[in-house]
C-alpha positions in Angstrom: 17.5 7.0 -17.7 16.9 9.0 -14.5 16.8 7.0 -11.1 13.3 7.1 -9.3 12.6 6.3 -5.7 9.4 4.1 -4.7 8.3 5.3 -1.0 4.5 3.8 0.0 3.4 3.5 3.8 6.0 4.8 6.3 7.0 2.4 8.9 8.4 4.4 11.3 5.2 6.1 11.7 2.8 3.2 10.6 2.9 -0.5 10.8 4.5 -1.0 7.4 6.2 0.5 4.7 7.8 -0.2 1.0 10.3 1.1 -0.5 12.4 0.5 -4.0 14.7 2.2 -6.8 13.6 1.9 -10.3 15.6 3.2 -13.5 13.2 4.8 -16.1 12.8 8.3 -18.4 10.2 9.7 -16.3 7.8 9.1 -13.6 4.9 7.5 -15.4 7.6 5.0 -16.7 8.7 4.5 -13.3 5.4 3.9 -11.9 4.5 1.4 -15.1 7.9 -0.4 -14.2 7.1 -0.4 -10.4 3.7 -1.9 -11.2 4.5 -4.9 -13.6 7.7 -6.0 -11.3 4.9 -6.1 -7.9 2.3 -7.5 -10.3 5.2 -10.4 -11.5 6.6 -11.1 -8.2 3.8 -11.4 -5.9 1.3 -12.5 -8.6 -2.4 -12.9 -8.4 -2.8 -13.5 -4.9 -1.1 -10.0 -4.4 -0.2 -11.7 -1.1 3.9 -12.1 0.4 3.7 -15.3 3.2 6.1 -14.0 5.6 7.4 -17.5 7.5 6.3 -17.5 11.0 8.9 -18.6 13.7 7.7 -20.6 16.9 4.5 -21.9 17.2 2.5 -18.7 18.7 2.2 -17.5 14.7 0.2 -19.1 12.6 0.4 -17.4 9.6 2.0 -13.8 8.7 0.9 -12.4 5.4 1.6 -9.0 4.1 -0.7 -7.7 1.1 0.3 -5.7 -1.5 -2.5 -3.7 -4.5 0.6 -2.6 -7.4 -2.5 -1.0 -8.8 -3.2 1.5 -6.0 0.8 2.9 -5.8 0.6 6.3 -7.7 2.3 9.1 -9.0 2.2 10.8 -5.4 4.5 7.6 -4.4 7.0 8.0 -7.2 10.0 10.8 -6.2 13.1 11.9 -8.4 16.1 10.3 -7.4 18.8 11.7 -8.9 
């Protein structure tokens, strides 16, 4: 099993990013296991509540499409 780097977004240029390690034979593997763990954790909503602190924030959400990570997101690791 190789180890494979998950990079999507880039939040020191943009507003957000995601990253992640995954252990798999090759990159489609690691994509597929990247996939079904987002799809698992955050569900059908696709949708992680961040909890807002103070009364200014209503509500903080941060949305995630497991589908639209790709290949091009997916880098060798070691």
């Amino acid at each position: 099993m190789r180890r494979y780097h998950l990079s999507c977004g880039n939040s020191t240029r943009g507003s957000i990013g995601l990253c992640g390690s995954v252990r798999a034979p090759n990159r489609k593997e690691a994509l597929l296991a990247i996939q079904r763990a987002l799809a698992s954790s955050v569900g059908q909503c696709s949708e992680i509540p961040i909890r807002a602190v103070g009364r200014a924030v209503e509500y903080l959400n941060v949305y995630i499409s497991p589908e639209n990570i790709s290949l091009a997101d997916v880098e060798f690791e070691d």
